[in-house]
C-alpha positions as CSV (number, residue, x, y, z in Angstrom):
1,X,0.0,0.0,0.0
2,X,1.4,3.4,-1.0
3,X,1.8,6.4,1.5
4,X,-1.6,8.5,1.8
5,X,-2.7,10.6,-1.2
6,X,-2.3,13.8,1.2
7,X,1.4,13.1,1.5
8,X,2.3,16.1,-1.2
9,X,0.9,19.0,1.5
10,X,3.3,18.1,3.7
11,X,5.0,21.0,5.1
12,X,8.3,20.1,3.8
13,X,9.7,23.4,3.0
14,X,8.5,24.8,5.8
15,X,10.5,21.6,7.5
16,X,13.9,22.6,6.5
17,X,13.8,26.2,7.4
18,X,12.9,24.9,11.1
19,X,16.0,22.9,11.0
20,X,18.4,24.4,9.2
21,X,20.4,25.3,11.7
22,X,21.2,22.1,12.7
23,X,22.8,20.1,9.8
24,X,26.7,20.6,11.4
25,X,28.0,17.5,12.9
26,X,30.2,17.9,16.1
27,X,32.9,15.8,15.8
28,X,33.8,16.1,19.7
29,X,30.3,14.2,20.1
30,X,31.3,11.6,17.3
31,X,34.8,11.1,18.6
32,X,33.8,10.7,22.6
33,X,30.4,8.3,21.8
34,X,32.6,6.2,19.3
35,X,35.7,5.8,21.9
36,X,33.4,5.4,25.1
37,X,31.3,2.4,23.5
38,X,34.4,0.9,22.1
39,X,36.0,0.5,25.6
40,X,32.8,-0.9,26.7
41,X,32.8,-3.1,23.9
42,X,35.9,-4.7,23.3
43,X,36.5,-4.5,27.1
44,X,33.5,-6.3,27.6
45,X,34.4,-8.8,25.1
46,X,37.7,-9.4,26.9
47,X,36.3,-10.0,30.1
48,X,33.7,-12.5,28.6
49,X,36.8,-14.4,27.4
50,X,38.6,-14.3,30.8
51,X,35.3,-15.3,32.6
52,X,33.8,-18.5,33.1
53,X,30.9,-18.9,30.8
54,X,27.1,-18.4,32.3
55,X,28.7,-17.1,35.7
56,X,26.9,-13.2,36.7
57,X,30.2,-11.5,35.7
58,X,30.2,-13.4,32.2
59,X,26.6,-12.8,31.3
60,X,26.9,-8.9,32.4
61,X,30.0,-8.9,30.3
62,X,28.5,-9.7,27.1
63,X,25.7,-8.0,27.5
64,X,28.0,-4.8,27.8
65,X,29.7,-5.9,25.0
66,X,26.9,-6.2,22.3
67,X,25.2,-3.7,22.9
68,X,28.5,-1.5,23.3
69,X,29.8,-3.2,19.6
70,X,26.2,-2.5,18.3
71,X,26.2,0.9,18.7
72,X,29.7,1.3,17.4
73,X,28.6,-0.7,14.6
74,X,26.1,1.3,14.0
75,X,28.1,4.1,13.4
76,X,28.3,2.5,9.3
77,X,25.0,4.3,9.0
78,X,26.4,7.8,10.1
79,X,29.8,7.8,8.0
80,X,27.9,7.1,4.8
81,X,25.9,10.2,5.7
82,X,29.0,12.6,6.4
83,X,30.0,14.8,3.8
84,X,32.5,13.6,1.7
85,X,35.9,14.7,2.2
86,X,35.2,15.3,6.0
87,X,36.1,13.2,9.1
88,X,38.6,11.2,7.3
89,X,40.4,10.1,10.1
90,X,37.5,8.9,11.9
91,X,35.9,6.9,9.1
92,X,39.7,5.8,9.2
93,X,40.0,5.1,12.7
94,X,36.0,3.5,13.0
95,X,37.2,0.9,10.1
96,X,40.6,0.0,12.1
97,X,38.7,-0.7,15.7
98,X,35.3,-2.1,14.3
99,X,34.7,-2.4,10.1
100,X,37.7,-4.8,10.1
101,X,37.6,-6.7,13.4
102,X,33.4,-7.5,12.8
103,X,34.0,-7.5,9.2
104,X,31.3,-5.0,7.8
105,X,34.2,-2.5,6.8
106,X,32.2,0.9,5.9
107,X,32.5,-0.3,2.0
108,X,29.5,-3.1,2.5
109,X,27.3,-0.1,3.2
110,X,28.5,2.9,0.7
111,X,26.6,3.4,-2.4
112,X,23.7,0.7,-1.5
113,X,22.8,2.9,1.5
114,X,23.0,5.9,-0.5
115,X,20.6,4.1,-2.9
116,X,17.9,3.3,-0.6
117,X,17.7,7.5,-0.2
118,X,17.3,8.2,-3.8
119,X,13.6,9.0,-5.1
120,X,13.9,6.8,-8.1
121,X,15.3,3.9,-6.0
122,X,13.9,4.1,-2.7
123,X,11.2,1.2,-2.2
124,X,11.8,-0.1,-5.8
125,X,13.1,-3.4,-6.7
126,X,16.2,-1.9,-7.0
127,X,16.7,-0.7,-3.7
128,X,18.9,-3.3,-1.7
129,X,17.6,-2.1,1.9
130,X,13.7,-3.1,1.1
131,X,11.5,-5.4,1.5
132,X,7.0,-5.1,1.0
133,X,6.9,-6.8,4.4
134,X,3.9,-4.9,5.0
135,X,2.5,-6.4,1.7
136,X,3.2,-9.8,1.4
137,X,2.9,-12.7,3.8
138,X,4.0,-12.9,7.5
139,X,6.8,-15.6,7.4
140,X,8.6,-13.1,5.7
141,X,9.2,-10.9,9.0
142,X,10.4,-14.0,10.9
143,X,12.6,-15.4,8.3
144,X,14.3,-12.2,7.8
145,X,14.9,-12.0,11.6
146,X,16.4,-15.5,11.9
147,X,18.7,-15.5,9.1
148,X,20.9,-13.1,11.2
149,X,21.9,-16.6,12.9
150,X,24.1,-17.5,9.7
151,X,25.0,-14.2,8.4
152,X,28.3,-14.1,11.0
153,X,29.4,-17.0,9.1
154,X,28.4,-15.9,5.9
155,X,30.3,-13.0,6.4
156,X,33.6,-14.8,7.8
157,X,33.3,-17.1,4.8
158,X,33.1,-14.3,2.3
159,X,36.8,-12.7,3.6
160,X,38.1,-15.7,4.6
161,X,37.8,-17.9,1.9
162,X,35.8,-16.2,-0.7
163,X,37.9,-12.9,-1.2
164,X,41.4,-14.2,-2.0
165,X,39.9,-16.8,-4.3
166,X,38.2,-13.8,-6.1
167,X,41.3,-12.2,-6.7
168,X,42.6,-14.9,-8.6
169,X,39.2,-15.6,-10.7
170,X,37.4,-13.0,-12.0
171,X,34.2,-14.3,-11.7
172,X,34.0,-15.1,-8.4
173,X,35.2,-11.4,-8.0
174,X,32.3,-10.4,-9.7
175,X,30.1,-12.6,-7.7
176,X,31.5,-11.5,-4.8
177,X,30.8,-7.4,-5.4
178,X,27.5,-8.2,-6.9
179,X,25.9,-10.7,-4.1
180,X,28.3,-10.9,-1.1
181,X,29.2,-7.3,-0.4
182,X,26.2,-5.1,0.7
183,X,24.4,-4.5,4.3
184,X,21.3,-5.0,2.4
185,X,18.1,-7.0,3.6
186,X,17.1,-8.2,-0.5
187,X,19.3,-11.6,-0.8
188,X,18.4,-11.2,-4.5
189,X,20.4,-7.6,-4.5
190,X,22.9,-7.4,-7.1
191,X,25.2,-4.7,-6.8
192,X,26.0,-2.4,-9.4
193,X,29.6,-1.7,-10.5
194,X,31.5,0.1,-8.4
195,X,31.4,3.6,-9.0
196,X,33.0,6.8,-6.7
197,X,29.7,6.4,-4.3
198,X,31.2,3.0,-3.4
199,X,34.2,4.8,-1.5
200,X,37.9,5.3,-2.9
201,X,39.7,2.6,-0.9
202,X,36.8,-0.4,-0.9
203,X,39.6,-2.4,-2.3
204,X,42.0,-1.7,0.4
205,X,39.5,-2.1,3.4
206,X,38.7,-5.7,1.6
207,X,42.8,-6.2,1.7
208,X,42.1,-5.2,5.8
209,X,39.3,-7.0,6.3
210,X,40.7,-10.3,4.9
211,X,43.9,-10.0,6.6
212,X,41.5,-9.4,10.1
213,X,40.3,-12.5,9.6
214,X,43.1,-14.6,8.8
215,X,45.6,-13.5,11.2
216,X,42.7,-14.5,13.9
217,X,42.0,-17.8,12.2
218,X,45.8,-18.5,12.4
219,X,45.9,-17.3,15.6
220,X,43.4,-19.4,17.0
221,X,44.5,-22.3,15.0
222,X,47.8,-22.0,16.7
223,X,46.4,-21.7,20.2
224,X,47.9,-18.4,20.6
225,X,44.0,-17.2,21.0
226,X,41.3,-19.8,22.6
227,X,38.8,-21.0,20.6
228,X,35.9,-19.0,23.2
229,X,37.3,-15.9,21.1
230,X,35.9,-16.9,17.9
231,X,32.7,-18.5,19.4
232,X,31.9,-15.0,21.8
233,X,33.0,-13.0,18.2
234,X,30.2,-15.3,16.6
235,X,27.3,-14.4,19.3
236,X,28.4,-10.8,19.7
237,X,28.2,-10.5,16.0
238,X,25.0,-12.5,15.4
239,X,23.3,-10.3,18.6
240,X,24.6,-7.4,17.1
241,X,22.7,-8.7,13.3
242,X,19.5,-9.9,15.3
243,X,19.5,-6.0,17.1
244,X,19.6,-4.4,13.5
245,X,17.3,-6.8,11.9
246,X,14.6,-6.2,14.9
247,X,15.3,-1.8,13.9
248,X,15.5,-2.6,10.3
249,X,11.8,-4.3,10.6
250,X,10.6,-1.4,12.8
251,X,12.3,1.9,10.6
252,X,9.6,1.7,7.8
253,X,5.9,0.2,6.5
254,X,7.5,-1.3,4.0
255,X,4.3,-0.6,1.7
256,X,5.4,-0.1,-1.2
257,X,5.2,-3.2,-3.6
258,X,8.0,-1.9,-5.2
259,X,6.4,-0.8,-8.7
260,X,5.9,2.4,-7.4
261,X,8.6,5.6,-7.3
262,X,8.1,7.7,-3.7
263,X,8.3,11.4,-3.3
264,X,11.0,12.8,0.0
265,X,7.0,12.7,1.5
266,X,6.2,9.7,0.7
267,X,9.5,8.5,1.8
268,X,8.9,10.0,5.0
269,X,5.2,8.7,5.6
270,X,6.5,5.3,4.8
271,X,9.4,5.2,7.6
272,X,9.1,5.2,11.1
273,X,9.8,7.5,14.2
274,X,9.8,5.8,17.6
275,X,9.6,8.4,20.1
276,X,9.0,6.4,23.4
277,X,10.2,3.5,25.5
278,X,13.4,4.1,27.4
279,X,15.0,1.3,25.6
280,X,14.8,3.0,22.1
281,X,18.4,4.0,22.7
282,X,19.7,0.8,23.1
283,X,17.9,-0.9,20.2
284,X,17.9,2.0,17.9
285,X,21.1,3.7,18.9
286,X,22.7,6.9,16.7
287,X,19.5,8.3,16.2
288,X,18.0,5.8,14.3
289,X,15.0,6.0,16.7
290,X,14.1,8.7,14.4
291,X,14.1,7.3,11.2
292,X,11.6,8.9,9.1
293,X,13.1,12.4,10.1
294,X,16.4,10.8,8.8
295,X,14.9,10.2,5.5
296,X,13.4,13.7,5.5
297,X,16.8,15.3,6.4
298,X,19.7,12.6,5.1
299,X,22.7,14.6,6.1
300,X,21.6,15.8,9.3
301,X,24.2,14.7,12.0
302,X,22.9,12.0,14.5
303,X,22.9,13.8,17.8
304,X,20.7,16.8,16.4
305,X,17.6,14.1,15.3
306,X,16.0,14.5,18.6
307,X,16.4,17.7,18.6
308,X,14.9,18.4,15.2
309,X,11.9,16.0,16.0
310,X,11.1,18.0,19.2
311,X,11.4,21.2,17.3
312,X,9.1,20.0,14.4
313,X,6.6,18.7,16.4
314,X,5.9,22.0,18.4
315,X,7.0,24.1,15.4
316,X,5.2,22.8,12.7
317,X,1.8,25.5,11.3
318,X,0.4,21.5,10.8
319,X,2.0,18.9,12.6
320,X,-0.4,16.5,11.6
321,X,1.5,14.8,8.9
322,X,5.0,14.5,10.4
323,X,3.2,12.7,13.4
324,X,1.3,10.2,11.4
325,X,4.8,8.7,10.8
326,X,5.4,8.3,14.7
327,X,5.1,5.1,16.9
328,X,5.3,4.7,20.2
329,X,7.8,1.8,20.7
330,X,9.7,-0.9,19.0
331,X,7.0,-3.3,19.5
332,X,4.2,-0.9,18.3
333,X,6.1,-0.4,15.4
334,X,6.4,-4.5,14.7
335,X,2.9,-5.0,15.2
336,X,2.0,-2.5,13.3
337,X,3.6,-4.1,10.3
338,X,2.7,-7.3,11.5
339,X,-1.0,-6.0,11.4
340,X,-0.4,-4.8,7.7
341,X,1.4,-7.9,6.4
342,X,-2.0,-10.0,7.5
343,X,-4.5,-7.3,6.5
344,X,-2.9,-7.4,2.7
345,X,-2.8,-11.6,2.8
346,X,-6.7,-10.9,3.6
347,X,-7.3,-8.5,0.8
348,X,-5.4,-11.1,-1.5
349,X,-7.7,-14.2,-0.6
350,X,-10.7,-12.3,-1.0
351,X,-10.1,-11.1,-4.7
């Protein structure tokens, strides 16, 4: 189902004059949130390997860890949005101390994220990052959220073994650009050539990335590192997958069947804001509790989302609109597409 008819009077100009003044990123806030949950994360990681498994200090541990390594991981979303050019050295340092070592270097997102925020491609077929969950059937939902139980291995597999094969055969390096190197949530995504949206030096963090993962393979093998380091790496990684699969489901309606090109409004209307529930930090972190305002305002930095949502809301001549797109939690977000997903297999069997 499309976004409503009524989506072209939305206020949009009227929009970005209310926030204009808050498109600068503060790389202070960047730089202190990035190094704070990386402490917490990798610390956390140590201490579950140093801890005996299931014991009050192990469990705490990892749960530090994950959600710590989430929201680093999350940052992918934020460096695809900075200005080119800019914050070099902390798209630099972000790949050393978390693209490499969970092995979504900041390539894997470039270009397909920046995609899924083009009118011609957003919602469409060609648009890596969606799905009609809220127009076909059910099963859909909950097969999407269990596949992030393979995808650490899938993505181990793809620099361990798969890479330095495809350097040596060109088609498998083709196959691996086209269907094993995009953060997408469409398995039958192929990825266009490369082009200058895809990042200068996606080769290079694929050299890192590969060399990540084979130095701790070897390691391991060796028993220089234990074994518990590559099975916590695995359930950090696949928690961390499970997390953004769960936000993934709740950032849009997925309505669109994918015939159908969408207007910034209708972009909008179609994606979510979650404005309650004190754990929307946790399992949306970097802003991305405010989604819909993120596809309204693409390069806005993550700390001034909030912000610009409060403002809206009390700011706005008509505030009508920009709240239709608001839910009040994760879960009322999930049911909600849930609720849709059944309501169009109803319409379906009754034609």
């Amino acid at each position: 189902m499309p976004a409503p008819e009524n989506s072209q009077d939305f206020p949009l100009k009227e929009a970005r004059g209310l926030v204009a003044h808050l498109m600068k990123p503060k790389a202070h806030i960047y730089w202190a949130d990035l190094l704070l949950n990386l402490i917490l994360g990798w610390g956390g990681f140590y201490f579950v390997i140093i801890t005996e498994a299931f014991t009050a200090a192990n469990i705490m541990a990892f749960i530090i860890s994950s959600f710590s390594l989430y929201r680093v991981a999350i940052f992918i979303h934020e460096i695809v949005h900075i200005k080119k050019g800019t914050f070099k050295t902390f798209i630099a340092f972000w790949n050393i101390t978390a693209g490499f070592p969970l092995l979504i270097p900041s390539f894997t997102y470039y270009g397909v994220h920046n995609d899924h925020h083009r009118r011609d491609t957003y919602g469409t077929t060609e648009d890596g990052e969606y799905l009609p969950f809220g127009a076909e059937a059910g099963w859909k939902i909950i097969a999407y959220v269990f596949l992030s139980v393979i995808l650490p291995s899938l993505f181990f597999l793809r620099f361990l073994i798969l890479t330095p094969l495809s350097w040596i055969i060109p088609p498998l390096g083709r196959y691996a650009w086209e269907r094993a190197s995009s953060l997408t949530i469409d398995l039958g995504y192929r990825r266009p050539p490369p082009t200058k949206l895809d990042g200068k030096y996606w080769r290079l963090q694929e050299i890192f990335a590969t060399l990540y993962a084979w130095v701790a393979t070897i390691l391991i093998f060796m028993e220089i590192l234990p074994f518990k380091v590559l099975i916590v790496w695995y359930l950090v990684t696949m928690f961390i997958f499970t997390m953004n699969s769960l936000r993934t489901l709740g950032a849009h309606a997925y309505r669109n069947p994918g015939d159908q090109k969408m207007s910034v409004p209708d972009q909008f209307l179609d994606s979510v804001d979650v404005t309650g529930g004190i754990l929307s930090p946790f399992w949306a972190p970097v802003g991305l509790r405010y989604h819909a305002t993120h596809h309204l305002f693409p390069l806005m930095p993550y700390h001034n989302l909030g912000i610009a949502h409060d403002l809206l809301v009390e700011e706005l001549s008509d505030n009508s609109l920009y709240l239709a797109a608001t839910r009040r939690s994760l879960w009322h977000a999930l049911s909600t597409l849930w609720q849709d997903s059944k309501l169009s297999q109803q319409k379906i069997k009754t034609v």
